[in-house]
PAVEX-32495 format. One line per 3 residues: number of its first residue (from 1); for each residue x, z, y of C-alpha. Coordinates in Angstrom, 3 decimals. Layout:
NUM = X Z Y | ...;
% end
This chain:
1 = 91.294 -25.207 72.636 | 90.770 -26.970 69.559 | 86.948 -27.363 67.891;
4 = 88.186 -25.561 64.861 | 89.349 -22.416 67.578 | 85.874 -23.039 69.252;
7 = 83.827 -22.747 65.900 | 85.690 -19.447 64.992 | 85.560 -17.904 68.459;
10 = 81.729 -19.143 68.105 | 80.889 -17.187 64.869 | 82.594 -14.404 65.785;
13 = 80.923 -13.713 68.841 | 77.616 -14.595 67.162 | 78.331 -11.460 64.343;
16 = 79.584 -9.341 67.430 | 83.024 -8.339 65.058 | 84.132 -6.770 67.785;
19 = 81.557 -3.954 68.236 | 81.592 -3.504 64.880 | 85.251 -3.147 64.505;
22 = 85.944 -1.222 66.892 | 82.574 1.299 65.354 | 84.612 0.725 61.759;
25 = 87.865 2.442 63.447 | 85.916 4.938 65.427 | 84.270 6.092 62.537;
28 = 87.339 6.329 59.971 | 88.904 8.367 62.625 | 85.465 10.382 62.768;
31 = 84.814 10.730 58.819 | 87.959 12.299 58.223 | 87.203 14.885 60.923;
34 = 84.116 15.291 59.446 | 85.067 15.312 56.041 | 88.250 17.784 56.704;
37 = 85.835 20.112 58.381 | 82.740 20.095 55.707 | 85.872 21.457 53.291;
40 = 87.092 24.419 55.199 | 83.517 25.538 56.565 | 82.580 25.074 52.746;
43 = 86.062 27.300 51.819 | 84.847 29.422 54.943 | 81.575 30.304 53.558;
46 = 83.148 30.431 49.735 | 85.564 33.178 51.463 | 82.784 35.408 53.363;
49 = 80.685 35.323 49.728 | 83.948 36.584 47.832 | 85.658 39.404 49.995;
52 = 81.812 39.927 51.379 | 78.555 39.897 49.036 | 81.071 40.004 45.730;
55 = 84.323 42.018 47.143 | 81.691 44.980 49.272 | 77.887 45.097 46.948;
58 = 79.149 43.156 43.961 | 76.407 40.929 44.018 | 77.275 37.383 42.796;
61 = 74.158 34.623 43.360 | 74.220 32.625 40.573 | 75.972 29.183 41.168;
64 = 74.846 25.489 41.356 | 76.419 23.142 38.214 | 78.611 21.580 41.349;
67 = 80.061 24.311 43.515 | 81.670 27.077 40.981 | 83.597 29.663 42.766;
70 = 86.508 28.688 44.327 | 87.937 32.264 44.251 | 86.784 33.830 41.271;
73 = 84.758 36.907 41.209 | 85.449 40.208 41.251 | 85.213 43.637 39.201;
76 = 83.249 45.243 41.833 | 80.208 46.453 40.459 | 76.681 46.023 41.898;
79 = 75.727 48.119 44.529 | 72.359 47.314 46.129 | 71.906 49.475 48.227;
82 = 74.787 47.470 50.416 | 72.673 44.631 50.365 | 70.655 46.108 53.592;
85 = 74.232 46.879 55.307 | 75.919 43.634 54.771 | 73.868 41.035 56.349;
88 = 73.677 43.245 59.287 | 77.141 43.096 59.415 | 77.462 39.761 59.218;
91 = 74.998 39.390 61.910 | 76.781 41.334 64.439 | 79.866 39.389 63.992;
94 = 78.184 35.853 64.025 | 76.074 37.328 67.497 | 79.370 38.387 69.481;
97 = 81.222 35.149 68.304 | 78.171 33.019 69.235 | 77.350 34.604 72.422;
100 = 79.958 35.952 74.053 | 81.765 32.019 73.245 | 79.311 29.730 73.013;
103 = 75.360 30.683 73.345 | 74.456 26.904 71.831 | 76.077 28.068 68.835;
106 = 72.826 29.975 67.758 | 70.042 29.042 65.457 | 70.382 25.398 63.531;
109 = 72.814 23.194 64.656 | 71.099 20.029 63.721 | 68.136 20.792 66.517;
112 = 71.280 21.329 68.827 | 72.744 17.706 67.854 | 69.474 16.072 68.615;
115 = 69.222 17.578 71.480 | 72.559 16.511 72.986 | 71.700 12.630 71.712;
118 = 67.889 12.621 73.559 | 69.145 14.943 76.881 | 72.404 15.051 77.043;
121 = 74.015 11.981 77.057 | 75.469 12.768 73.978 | 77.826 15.722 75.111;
124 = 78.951 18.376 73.228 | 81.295 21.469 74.381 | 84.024 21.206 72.670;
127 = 84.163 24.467 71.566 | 80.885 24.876 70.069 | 81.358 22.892 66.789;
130 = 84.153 25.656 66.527 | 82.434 28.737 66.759 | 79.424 27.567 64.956;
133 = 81.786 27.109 61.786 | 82.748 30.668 62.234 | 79.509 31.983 63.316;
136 = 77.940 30.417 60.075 | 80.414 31.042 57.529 | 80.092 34.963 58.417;
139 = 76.055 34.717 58.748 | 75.809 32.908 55.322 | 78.896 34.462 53.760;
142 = 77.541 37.807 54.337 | 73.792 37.234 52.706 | 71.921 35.516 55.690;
145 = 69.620 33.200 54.677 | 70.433 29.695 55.494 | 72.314 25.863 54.607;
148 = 74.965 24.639 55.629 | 73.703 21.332 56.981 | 73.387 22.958 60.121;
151 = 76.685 24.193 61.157 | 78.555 21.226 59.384 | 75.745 18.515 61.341;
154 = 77.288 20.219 64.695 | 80.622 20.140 63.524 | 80.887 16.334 62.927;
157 = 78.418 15.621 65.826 | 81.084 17.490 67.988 | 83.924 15.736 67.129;
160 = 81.969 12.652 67.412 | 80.934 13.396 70.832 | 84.422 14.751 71.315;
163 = 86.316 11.698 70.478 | 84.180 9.504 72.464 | 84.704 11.614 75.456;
166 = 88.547 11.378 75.200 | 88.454 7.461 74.844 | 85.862 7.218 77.613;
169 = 83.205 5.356 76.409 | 79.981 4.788 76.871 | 77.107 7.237 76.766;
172 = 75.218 4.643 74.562 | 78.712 4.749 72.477 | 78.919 8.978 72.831;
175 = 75.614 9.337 71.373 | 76.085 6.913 68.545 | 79.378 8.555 67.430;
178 = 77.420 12.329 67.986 | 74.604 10.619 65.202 | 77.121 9.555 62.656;
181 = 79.289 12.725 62.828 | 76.283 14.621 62.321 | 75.303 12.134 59.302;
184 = 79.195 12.536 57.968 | 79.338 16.081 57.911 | 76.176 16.383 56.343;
187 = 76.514 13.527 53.653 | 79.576 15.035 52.723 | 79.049 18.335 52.385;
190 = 75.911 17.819 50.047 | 77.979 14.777 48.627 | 74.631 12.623 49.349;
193 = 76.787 9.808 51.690 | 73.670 6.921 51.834 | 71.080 9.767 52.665;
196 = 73.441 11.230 55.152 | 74.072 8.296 56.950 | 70.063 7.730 56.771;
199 = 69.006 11.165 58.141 | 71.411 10.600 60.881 | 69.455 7.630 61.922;
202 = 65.940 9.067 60.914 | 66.116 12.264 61.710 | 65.888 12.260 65.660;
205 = 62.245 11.196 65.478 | 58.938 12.778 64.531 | 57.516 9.291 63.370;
208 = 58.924 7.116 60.694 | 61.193 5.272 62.977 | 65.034 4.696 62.983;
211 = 67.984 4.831 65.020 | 69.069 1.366 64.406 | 72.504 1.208 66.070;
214 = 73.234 4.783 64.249 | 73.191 3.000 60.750 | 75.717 1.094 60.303;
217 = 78.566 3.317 62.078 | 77.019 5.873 59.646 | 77.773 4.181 57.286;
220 = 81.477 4.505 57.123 | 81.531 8.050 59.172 | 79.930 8.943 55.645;
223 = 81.862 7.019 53.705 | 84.799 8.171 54.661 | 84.099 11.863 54.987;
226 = 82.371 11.797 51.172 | 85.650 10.480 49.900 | 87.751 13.176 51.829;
229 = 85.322 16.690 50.732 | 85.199 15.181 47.271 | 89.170 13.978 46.889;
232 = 89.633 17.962 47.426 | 86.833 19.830 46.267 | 85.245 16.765 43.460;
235 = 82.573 14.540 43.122 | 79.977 16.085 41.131 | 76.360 16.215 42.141;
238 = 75.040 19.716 43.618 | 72.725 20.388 40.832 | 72.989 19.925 37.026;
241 = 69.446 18.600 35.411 | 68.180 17.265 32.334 | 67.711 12.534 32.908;
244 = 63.934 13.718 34.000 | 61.983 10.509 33.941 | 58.740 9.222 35.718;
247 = 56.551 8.176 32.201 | 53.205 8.433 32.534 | 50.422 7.605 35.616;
250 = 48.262 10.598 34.955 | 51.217 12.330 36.492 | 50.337 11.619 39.704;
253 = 47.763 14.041 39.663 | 49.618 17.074 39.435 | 52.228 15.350 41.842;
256 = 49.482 15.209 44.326 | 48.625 19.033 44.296 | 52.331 19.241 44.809;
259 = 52.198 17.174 47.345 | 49.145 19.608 49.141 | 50.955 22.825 48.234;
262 = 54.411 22.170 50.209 | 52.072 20.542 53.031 | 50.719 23.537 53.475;
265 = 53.539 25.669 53.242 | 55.608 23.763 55.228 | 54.052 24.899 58.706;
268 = 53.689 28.215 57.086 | 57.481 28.260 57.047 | 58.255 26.419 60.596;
271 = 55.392 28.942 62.333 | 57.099 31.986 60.649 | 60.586 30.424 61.643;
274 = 59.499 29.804 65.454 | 57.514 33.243 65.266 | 60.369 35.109 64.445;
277 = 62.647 33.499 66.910 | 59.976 34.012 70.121 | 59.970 37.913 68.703;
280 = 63.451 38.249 68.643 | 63.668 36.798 72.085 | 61.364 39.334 74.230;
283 = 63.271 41.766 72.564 | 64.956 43.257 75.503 | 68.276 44.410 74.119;
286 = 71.460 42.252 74.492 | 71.652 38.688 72.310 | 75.120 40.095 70.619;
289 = 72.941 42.816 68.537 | 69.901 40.673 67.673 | 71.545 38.529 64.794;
292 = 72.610 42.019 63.235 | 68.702 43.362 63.594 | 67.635 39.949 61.792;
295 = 69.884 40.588 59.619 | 69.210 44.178 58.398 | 65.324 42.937 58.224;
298 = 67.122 39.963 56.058 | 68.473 42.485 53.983 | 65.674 45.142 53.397;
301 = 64.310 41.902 51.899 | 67.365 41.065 49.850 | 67.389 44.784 48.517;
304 = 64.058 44.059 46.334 | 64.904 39.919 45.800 | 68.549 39.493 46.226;
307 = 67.781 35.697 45.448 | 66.535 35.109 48.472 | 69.690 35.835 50.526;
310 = 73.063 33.772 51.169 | 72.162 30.137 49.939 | 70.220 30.395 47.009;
313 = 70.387 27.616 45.184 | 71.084 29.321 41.746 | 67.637 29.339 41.761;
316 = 67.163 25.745 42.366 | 69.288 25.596 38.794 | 67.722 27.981 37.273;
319 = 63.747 26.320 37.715 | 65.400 22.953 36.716 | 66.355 24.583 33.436;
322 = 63.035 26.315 33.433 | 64.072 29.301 32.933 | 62.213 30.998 35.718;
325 = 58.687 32.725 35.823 | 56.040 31.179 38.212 | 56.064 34.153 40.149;
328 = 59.378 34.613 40.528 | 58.975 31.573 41.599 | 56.908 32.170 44.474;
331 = 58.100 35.103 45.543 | 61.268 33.568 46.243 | 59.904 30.894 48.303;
334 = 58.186 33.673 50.379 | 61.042 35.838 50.800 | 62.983 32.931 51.517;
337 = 61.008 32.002 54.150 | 60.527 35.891 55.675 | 64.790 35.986 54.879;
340 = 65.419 32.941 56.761 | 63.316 33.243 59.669 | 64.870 36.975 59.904;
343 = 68.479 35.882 59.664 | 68.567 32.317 62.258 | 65.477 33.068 64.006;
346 = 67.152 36.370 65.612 | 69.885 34.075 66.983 | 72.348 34.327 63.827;
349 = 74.028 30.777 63.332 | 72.598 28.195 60.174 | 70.629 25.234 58.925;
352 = 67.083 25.514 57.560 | 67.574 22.263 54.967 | 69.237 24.358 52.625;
355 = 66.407 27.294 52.854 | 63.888 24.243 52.487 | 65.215 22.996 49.305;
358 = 65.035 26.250 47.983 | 61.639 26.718 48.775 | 60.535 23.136 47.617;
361 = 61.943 23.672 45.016 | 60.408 27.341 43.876 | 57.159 26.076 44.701;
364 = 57.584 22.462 42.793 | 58.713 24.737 40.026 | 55.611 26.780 40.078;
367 = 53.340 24.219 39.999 | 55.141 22.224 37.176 | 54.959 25.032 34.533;
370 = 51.587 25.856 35.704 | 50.715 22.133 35.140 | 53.060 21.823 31.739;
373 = 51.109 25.260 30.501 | 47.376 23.747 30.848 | 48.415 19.762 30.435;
376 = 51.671 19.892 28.520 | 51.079 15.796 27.219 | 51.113 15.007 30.974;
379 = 53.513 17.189 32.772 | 56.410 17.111 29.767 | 59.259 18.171 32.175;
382 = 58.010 20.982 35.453 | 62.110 20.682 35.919 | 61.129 17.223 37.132;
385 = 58.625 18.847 39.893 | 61.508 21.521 40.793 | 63.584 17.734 42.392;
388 = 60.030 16.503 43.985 | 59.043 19.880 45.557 | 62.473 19.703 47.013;
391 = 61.857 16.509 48.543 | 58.523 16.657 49.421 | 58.645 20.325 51.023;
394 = 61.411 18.944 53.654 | 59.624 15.521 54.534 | 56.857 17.367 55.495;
397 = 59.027 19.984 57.329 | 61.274 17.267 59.183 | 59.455 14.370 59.092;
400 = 62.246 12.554 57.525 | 60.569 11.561 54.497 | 63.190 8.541 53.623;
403 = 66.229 10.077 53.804 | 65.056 13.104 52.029 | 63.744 11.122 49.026;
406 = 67.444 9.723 48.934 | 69.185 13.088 49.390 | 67.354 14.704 46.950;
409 = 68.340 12.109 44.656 | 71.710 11.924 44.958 | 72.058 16.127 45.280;
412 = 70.961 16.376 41.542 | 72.207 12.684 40.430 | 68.590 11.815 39.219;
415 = 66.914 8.403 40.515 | 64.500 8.483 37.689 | 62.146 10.073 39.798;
418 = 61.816 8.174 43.060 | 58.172 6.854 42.357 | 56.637 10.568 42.656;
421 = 58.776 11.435 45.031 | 57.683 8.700 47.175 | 54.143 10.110 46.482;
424 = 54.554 13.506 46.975 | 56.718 12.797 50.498 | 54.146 10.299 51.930;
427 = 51.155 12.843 51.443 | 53.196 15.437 52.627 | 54.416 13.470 55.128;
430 = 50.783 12.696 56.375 | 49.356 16.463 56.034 | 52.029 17.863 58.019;
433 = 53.163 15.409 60.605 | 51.815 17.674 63.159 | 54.544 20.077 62.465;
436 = 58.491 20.057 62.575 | 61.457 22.396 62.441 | 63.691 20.202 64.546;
439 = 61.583 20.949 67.973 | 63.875 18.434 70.049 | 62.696 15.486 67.553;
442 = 61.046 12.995 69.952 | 58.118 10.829 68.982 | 59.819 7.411 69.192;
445 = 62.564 5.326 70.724 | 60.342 5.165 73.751 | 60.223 8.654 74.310;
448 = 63.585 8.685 74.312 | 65.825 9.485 77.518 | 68.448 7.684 75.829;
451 = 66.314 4.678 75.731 | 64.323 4.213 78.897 | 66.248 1.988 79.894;
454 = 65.560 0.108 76.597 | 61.854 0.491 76.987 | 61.783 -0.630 80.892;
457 = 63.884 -3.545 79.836 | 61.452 -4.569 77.291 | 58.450 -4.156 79.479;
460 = 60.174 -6.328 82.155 | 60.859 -8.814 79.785 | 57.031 -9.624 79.437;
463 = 56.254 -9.802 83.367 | 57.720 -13.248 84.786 | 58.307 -13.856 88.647;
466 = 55.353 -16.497 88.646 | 53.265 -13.615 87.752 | 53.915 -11.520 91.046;
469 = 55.224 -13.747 93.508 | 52.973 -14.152 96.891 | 54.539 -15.492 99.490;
472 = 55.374 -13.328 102.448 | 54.574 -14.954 105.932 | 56.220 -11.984 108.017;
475 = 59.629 -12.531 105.751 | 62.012 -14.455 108.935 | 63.915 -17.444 107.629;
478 = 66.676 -18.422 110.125 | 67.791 -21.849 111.278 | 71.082 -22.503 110.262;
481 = 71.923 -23.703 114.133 | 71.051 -20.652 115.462 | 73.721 -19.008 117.528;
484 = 74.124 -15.842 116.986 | 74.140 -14.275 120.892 | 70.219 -16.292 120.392;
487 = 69.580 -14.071 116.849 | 70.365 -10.858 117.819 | 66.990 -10.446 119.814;
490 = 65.416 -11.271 116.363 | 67.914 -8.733 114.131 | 66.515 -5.748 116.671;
493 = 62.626 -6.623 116.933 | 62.453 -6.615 112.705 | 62.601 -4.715 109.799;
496 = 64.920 -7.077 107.289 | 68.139 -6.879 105.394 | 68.287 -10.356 104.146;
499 = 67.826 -13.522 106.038 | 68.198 -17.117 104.359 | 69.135 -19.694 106.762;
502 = 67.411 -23.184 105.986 | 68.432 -26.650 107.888 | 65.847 -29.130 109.733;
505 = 63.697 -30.086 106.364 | 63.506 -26.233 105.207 | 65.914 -26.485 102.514;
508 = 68.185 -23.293 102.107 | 71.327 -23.255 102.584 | 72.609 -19.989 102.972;
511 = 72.215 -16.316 102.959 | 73.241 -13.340 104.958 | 72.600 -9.915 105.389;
514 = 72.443 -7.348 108.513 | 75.850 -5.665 107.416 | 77.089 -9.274 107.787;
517 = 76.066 -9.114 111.084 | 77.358 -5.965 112.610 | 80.461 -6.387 111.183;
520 = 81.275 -9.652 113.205 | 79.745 -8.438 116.377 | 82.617 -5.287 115.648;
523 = 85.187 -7.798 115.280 | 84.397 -10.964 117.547 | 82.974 -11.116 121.209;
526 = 79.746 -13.102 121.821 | 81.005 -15.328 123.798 | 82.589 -17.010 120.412;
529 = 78.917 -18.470 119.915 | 79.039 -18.817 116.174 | 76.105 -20.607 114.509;
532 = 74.562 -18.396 111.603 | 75.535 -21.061 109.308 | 78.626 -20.113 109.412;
535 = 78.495 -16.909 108.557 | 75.996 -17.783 106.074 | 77.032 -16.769 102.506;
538 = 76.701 -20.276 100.352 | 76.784 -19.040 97.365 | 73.443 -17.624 97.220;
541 = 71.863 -15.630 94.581 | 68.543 -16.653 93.622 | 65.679 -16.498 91.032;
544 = 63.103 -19.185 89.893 | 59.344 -18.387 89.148 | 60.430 -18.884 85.440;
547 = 62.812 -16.146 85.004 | 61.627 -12.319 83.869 | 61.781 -9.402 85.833;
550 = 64.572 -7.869 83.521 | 66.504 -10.351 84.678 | 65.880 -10.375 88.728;
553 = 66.552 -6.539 88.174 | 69.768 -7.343 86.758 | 70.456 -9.903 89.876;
556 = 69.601 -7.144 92.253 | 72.301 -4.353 90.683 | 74.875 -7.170 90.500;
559 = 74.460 -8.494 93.689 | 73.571 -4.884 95.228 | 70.428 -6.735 97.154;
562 = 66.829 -5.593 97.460 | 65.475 -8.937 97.817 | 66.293 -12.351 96.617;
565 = 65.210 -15.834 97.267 | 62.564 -17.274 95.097 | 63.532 -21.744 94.832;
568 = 62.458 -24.115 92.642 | 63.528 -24.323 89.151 | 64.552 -28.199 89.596;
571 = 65.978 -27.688 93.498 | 67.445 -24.690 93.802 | 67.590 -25.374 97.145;
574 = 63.598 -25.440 98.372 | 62.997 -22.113 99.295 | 59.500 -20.827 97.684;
577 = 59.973 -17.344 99.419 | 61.870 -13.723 99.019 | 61.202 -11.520 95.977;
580 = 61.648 -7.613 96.798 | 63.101 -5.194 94.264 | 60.354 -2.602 95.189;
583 = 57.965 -5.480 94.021 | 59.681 -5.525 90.432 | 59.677 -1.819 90.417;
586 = 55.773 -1.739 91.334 | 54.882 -4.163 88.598 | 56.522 -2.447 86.159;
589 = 54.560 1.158 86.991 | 51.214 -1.498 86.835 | 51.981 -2.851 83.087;
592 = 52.809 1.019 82.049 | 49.704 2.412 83.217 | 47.770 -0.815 81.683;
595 = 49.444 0.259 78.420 | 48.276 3.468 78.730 | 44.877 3.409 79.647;
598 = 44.798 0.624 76.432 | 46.574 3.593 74.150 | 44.151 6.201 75.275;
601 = 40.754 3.717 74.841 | 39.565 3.657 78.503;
% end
C-alpha cells in the first residue's frame, strides 16, 4: 500500500465516511417513506374533513394561507346541531380501529415514539404506524381536536424502526433511524425541515439537551421527506402573515407578560390533558366506546365554538390578520384545551402540537391587541405576538424551546422575530419546566436506558486500575513445572478460575483456566504427566495499573474472564497481581453513589 492509499484510508477513517454514508442511504430510503406518508395521512385527513365536517354538518373551518382544500367544498348547508353527532362518530371508528388492532395507537403518537427510543430498544409494531394514520385521519377528519404531528411522528418513526429491523442493525442504529423518521414526518408535514430534524433530537428530553447522533441522520430523513410532501402538495409556508419585525426594546415588556401568560397556561392545558385521560380510564366500559364519549363531550363544545374542533388553525390566520376579538380569543384557547383533552385524552388517536399552536397563538393574540390598544407606539403589530405565543406556549409545554423557536419560524416564513421569541421561550421555558405533555421525556442522556451504557462507560473512564488494585495474597500463582497429577490437589482445595503460571524468578508466563483443566483430564490419562506450562495459554491477556476500568471491562467481555493479570507497564511479564471483574463492577457502584451524595449536598 502506497503512502498516498495510506493518507486517504487515514482521513477517511478519521471523518468516519462510512457511518455516515451508510446513515445518508438509510435516511433517503427513510425520508421518502416519511415524506410519501405525511401526503396521504395529510389527503387522509383532507378526505374525513370533506365527505365528514363539510359533506354531513356543512361546517367548513376556515383554512390556513398554505393548505387550501384539496377537494373543494360542498353545497351542504350548515347544520350545527351535527356538530355533537359527528365527532362521536369519528370517535367510535378511531376506538375500534385503535383497539381492537393496535392499543399503542391511542393518544399522541410522539409520547409513543419516545417511548420506544428510551424503553424499547427502538421497536415499533409494524402495524401501528398504520392504524394510527387511520385512527387519526377519522378522529381529526371528523372534528376531534388535535395535530397531526402526532400520527405522522409515529408514522416515520415506524418505518424507521421498521427498516432497521429488516436490515438487522443495531439497537443504537434502530433507535437513531426511529428519531429521524419521527423528525421527517414531522418536518415535512409542517414543511419546517431544520426544526424537524431539531425536535427529533431535542425533543426526547425534559432539559435543554440533545440527541447528538439523531442530528445529522435527521438531517437528510428531513430533507428528503420536505422535498417529497412539497414536490406534490407545494412549498408554501403554513401560515400567511404580514414581514412582522422586532423594532423597538420597550417591546420586551409586553413580550414578557406573554411569556408569564402561556407559562401559566401551559400546565393548565397538560393537567386538563392528563386529567381527562386518568377519567376516561376508570371509566369502566370497554376502550372501543371511550374515544366516541370524548368525542360527543368534544362536540357539545364544538356546538357553541365550532373553532375549536378539527385543527383549527383558521384561527391562527385569522389573529395574525387581527381580525379577531380578544375574547374570542380566549375562549378558543379554553375550548381548545377542554376539546382536546376530550377528544385524545379518551383514547381517540392525535398530536397535541397542533392544539398548542392554536392556543399560543389565541392567547399571544390576546395579549398583543390588549397591549397595541393601551401602548399602540410600542406594540405596532399584536399579529407579531399571535407567532411568539405560538412558540412560547409549546416550549413551555414540551420543553423543546429550540426547535420550537425554529418551527414556528419556518411554519409562517417569518425570522424577523427570533429575538422575542427567544425571550418569551426561555421564560417560559424556566416557569414551566416542571411540567410536560410528552410524559416519557427523560431528564437527560443519563437517564436514559438507551445510554447506560454510555454513562457507565464514562464513569469508568475516570477510575484507573492503580486506583483499586490491592494485591491479593490468597490469589494461587502456579509454577510453570508443576505436573499436573501434583496440581490437582490444589484445583480441589480452592475457589479459582484463573491461574497464571510464573517460572523460577516469578515472571509470568502463562495463563490457564479450570475449564482448561477438566477438559484434558477428559481427554488424557494422568499418567501422561504434563507440566502446567504446557497447557498454559501464552498469549495472555493482561492490564497495566495505567489503563481505565472501561477498558479492563472491555478485556473481560472479549476474553469472557472474570479476572485478569495486573504486570508492569514496561514488563509485561512481572506479575503485580489479578484484577477481578466484580472489583470493577464495585468501584463503579462507589463513584455513583459519591456522585450522588455530591448532587444531593450531603
Amino acid at each position: 500500500m502506497t503512502k498516498l492509499q495510506r493518507a486517504v484510508l487515514g482521513v477517511l477513517a478519521a471523518f468516519n465516511v462510512r457511518s455516515i454514508g451508510r446513515y445518508m442511504v438509510f435516511g433517503v430510503f427513510v425520508g421518502v417513506v416519511a415524506g410519501l406518508g405525511a401526503v396521504l395521512f395529510y389527503l387522509l385527513c383532507q378526505l374525513g374533513q370533506h365527505y365528514l365536517l363539510d359533506g354531513l354538518a356543512g361546517y367548513r373551518p376556515e383554512e390556513p394561507f398554505g393548505e387550501p382544500s384539496v377537494f373543494g367544498h360542498t353545497d351542504t348547508p350548515f347544520r350545527r346541531y351535527l356538530l355533537i353527532l359527528i365527532p362521536a362518530l369519528g370517535g367510535l371508528i378511531a376506538g375500534f380501529l385503535v383497539y381492537t388492532f393496535a392499543p399503542e395507537a391511542e393518544g399522541h403518537g410522539t409520547d409513543a415514539a419516545i417511548d420506544a427510543f428510551h424503553h424499547r430498544h427502538g421497536r415499533v409494531r409494524g402495524r401501528v404506524p398504520i392504524v394510527k394514520a387511520l385512527a387519526s385521519a377519522v378522529t381529526l377528519g371528523s372534528g376531534g381536536s388535535g395535530g397531526r404531528e402526532g400520527p405522522i411522528a409515529q408514522i416515520g418513526a415506524g418505518f424507521g424502526a421498521f427498516f432497521a429491523d429488516k436490515l438487522r442493525l443495531s439497537a443504537r442504529d434502530r433507535r437513531v433511524l426511529l428519531a429521524a423518521g419521527l423528525g421527517a414526518g414531522i418536518g415535512s408535514i409542517f414543511r419546517a425541515p431544520l426544526a424537524g430534524s431539531l425536535f427529533a433530537a431535542e425533543i426526547l428530553y425534559k432539559e435543554p439537551e440533545f440527541e447528538t447522533e439523531v442530528i445529522i441522520p435527521a438531517f437528510v430523513t428531513t430533507i428528503v421527506a420536505y422535498s417529497t410532501f412539497g414536490l406534490i402538495l407545494g412549498f408554501n409556508p403554513l401560515f400567511e402573515q404580514s414581514t412582522f419585525a422586532f423594532s423597538h426594546p420597550f417591546e420586551l415588556g409586553p413580550y414578557t407578560v406573554l411569556a408569564v401568560v402561556v407559562a401559566l397556561a401551559s400546565p393548565l392545558y397538560i393537567k386538563c390533558f392528563y386529567g381527562t385521560r386518568k377519567i376516561f380510564s376508570r371509566l369502566r366500559i370497554p376502550n372501543h366506546f371511550k374515544p366516541a364519549i370524548g368525542g360527543l363531550l368534544a362536540g357539545c363544545i364544538g356546538f357553541f365554538l365550532p373553532e375549536t374542533l378539527a385543527f383549527g388553525y383558521g384561527v391562527i390566520q385569522g389573529a395574525l390578520k387581527n381580525e379577531l376579538a380578544v375574547g374570542f380569543l380566549v375562549l378558543v384557547a379554553l375550548g381548545k384545551i377542554l376539546t382536546t383533552s376530550l377528544s385524545i385524552g379518551s383514547g381517540g388517536s392525535g398530536g397535541v402540537f397542533g392544539p398548542s399552536m392554536v392556543i399560543g397563538g389565541a392567547l399571544g393574540g390576546a395579549v398583543g391587541r390588549i397591549f397595541h390598544q393601551f401602548a399602540p407606539a410600542v406594540v405596532t403589530h399584536p399579529g407579531a405576538f399571535v407567532i411568539v405565543g405560538m412558540a412560547g406556549f409549546f416550549a413551555a409545554a414540551s420543553n423543546a424551546p429550540i426547535s420550537t423557536i425554529i418551527m414556528v419560524s419556518e411554519m409562517t416564513g417569518n425570522y424577523n422575530l427570533l429575538v422575542p421569541a427567544m425571550w418569551v421561550c426561555a421564560i417560559a421555558f424556566i416557569i414551566g419546566r416542571r411540567w410536560s405533555i410528552y410524559q416519557n421525556q427523560v431528564p437527560t442522556r443519563a437517564d436514559s436506558p438507551a445510554h447506560y451504557g454510555d454513562f457507565v462507560k464514562d464513569l469508568l473512564e475516570e477510575i484507573y486500575v492503580r486506583d483499586i488494585f490491592q494485591p491479593d495474597t490468597s490469589f494461587k500463582y502456579v509454577h510453570e513445572n508443576l505436573t499436573l497429577r501434583e496440581f490437582i490437589p490444589i484445583m480441589t482445595d480452592i475457589d479459582q478460575q484463573n491461574f497464571p503460571v510464573v517460572n523460577s524468578t516469578g515472571e509470568m508466563t502463562g495463563i490457564f483456566s479450570i475449564n482448561d483443566v477438566r477438559d484434558i483430564l477428559v481427554e488424557r490419562d494422568l499418567d501422561n504427566l504434563l507440566i502446567m506450562k504446557e497447557i498454559a495459554n501464552e498469549d495472555v491477556p493482561f492490564v497495566t495499573l495505567e489503563d481505565n476500568l472501561a477498558d479492563v471491562l472491555r478485556r473481560f467481555t472479549e476474553h469472557e474472564v472474570d479476572t485478569l493479570p495486573v504486570v508492569e507497564r514496561e514488563d509485561s511479564a512481572k506479575l503485580l497481581g489479578m484484577i477481578r471483574r466484580r472489583d470493577v463492577i464495585r468501584s463503579y457502584y462507589e463513584k455513583l453513589n459519591a456522585m450522588r451524595r455530591i448532587s444531593d449536598g450531603n
